[in-house]
ZADREN-894921 format. One line per field, with one value per residue (C-alpha): x, y, z; residue in one letter; residue number from 1. Coordinates in steps of 0.05 Angstrom, whole numbers. Example, Ala and Ser with C-alpha at 12.3 -4.5 7.8 and 13.67 -1.06 7.14 Angstrom:
# ZADREN-894921
x c(246	273);
y c(-90	-21);
z c(156	143);
residuo c(a	s);
num c(1	2);
END
This chain:
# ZADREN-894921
x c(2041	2042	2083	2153	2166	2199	2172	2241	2207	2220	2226	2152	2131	2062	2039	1988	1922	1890	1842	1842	1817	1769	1775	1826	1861	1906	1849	1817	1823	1811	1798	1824	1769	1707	1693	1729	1702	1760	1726	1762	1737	1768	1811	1806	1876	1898	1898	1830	1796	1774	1834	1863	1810	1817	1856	1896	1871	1915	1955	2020	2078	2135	2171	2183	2226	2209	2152	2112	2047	2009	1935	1908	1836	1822	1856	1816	1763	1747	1756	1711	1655	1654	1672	1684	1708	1674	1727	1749	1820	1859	1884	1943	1983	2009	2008	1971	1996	1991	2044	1991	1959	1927	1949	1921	1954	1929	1930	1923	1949	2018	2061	2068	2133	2162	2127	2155	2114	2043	2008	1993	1951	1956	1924	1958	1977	1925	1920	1907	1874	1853	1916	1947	2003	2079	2123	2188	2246	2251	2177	2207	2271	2231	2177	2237	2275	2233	2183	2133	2095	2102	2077	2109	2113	2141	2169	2116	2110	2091	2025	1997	1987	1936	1870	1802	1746	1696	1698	1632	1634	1600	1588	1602	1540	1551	1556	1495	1463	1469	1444	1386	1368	1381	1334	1282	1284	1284	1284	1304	1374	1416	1466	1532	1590	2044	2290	2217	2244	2165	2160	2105	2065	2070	2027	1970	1980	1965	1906	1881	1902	1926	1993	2002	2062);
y c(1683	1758	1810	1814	1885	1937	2001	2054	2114	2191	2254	2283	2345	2350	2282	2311	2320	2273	2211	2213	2128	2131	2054	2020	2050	2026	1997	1951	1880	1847	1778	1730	1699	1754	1810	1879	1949	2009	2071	2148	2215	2275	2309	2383	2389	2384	2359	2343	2274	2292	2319	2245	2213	2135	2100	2031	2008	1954	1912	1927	1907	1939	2006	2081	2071	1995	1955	1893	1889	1831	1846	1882	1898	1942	1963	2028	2063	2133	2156	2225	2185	2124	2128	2061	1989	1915	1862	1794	1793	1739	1693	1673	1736	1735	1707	1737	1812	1881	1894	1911	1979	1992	2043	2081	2106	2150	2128	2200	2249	2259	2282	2356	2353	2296	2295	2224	2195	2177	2220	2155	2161	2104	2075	2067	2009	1951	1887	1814	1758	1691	1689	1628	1654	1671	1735	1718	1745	1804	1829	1819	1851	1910	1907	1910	1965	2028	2046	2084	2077	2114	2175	2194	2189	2121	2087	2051	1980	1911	1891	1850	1782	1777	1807	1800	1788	1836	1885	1924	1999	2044	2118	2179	2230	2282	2226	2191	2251	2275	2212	2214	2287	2269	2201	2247	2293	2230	2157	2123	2091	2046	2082	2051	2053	2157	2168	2199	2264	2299	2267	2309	2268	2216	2257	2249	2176	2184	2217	2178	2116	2141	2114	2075	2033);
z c(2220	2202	2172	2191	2157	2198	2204	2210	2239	2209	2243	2258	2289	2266	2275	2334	2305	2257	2290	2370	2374	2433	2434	2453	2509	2552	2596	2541	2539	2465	2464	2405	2364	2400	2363	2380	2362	2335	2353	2346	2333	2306	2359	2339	2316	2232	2203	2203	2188	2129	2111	2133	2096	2072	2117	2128	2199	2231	2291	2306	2369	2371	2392	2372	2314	2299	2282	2265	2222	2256	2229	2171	2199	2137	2076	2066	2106	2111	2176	2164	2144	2190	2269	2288	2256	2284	2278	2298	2322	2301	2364	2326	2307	2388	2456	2514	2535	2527	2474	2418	2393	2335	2275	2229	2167	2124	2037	2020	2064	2077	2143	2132	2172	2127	2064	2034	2103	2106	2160	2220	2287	2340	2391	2465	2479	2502	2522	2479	2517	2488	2444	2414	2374	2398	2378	2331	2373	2320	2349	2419	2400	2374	2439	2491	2444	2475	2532	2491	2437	2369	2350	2288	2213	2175	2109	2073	2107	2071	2066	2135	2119	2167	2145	2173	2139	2130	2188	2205	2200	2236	2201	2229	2259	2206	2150	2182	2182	2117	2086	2119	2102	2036	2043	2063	2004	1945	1971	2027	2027	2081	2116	2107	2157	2225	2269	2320	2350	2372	2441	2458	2418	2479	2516	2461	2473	2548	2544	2499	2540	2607	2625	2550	2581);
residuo c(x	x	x	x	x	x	x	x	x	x	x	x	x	x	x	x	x	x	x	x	x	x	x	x	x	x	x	x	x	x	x	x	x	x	x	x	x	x	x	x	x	x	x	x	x	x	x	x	x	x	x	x	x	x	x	x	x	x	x	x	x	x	x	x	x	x	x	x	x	x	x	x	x	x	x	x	x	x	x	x	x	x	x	x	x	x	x	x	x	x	x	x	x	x	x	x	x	x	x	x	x	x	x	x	x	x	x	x	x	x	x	x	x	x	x	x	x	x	x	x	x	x	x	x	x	x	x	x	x	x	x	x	x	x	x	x	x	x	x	x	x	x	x	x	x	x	x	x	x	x	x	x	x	x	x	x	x	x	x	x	x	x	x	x	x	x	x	x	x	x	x	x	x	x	x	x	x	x	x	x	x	x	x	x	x	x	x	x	x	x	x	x	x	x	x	x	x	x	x	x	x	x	x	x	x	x	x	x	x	x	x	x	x);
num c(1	2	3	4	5	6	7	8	9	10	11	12	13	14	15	16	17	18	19	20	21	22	23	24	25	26	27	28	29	30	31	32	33	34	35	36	37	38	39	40	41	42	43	44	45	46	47	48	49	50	51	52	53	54	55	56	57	58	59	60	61	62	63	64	65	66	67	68	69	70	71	72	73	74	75	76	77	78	79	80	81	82	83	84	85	86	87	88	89	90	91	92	93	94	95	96	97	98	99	100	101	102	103	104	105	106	107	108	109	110	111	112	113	114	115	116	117	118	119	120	121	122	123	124	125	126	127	128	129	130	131	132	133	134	135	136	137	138	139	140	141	142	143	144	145	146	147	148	149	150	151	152	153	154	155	156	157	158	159	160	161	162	163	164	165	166	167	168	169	170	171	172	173	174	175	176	177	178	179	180	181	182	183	184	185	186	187	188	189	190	191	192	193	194	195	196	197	198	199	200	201	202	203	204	205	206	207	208	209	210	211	212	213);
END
């Protein structure tokens, strides 16, 4: 049903800045099978999203030092260039709940604290309506191991085996821009589309979602 690899999280002090997702918070409701948007921007900390640059974007359930792949929504997207992600979640990598939030993990930029770490950014936690699927106990294990959600840097993690298809990306303002001031001067062209010891980074997660868990 999805990925069962467990994500053992590393010590992370700088994992702060990088991509502040705007959508979801901890208010949002996604419904299995309807179409979802990803949105984030850059949060005015580094490192910044270019610096982050192409970027796994995906589902996960689980706690501060585990978790559970359950959707790949995108293997690699440039988070400088594009600002949000249109995708269908799949009802059946879960049941009904708010135990999901989305991360983002960077496939160039690594954690500056802990080096042999990809640099990640999460989402707070949100809620899944709609579903069909159940949790292995391992996911529920790893759900009822910790309060909070992660924040922090992480081993290298199986590929999802969950992917959707085709996900619609939105560009950025300054990449939007700066295709069409180049359209103007020739042609015109289409303009295309993470053991965690830094608690602080919790409070990112509320302001991003308010009150995550």
């Amino acid at each position: 049903m999805f990925s069962k690899s467990l994500i053992l999280f590393a010590l992370s002090a700088s994992a702060l800045g990088k991509v502040f997702i705007t959508s979801p918070t901890a208010s949002t409701t996604f419904v299995g099978g309807q179409q979802a948007t990803i949105s984030w921007q850059d949060d005015g900390m580094a490192p910044s999203l270019k610096d982050f640059g192409p970027a796994k974007v995906s589902i996960y359930a689980g706690n501060a030092q585990q978790q559970t792949s359950l959707q790949l929504i995108v293997p690699s997207v440039d988070v400088s260039t594009t600002q949000s992600i249109q995708f269908t979640p799949d009802p059946s990598i879960g049941p009904n709940g708010n135990q999901y939030f989305i991360r983002v993990e960077s496939l160039s930029l690594k954690d500056s604290a802990a080096p042999q770490y990809p640099a990640l950014a999460f989402s707070a936690k949100f809620t899944m309506s709609g579903m069909t699927g159940t949790f292995s106990q391992a996911v529920i294990d790893q759900i009822n191991g910790q309060s909070t959600a992660p924040l922090a840097g992480a081993t290298s993690a199986a590929p999802a085996s969950k992917a959707t298809p085709s996900p619609s990306l939105t560009p950025s303002s300054t990449s939007s821009a700066t295709k069409t001031s180049a359209s103007a001067a020739k042609t015109s062209n289409a303009a295309v589309n993470m053991k965690g010891s830094s608690w602080f980074g919790i409070i990112l997660g509320a302001v991003v979602g308010a009150a995550v868990f």
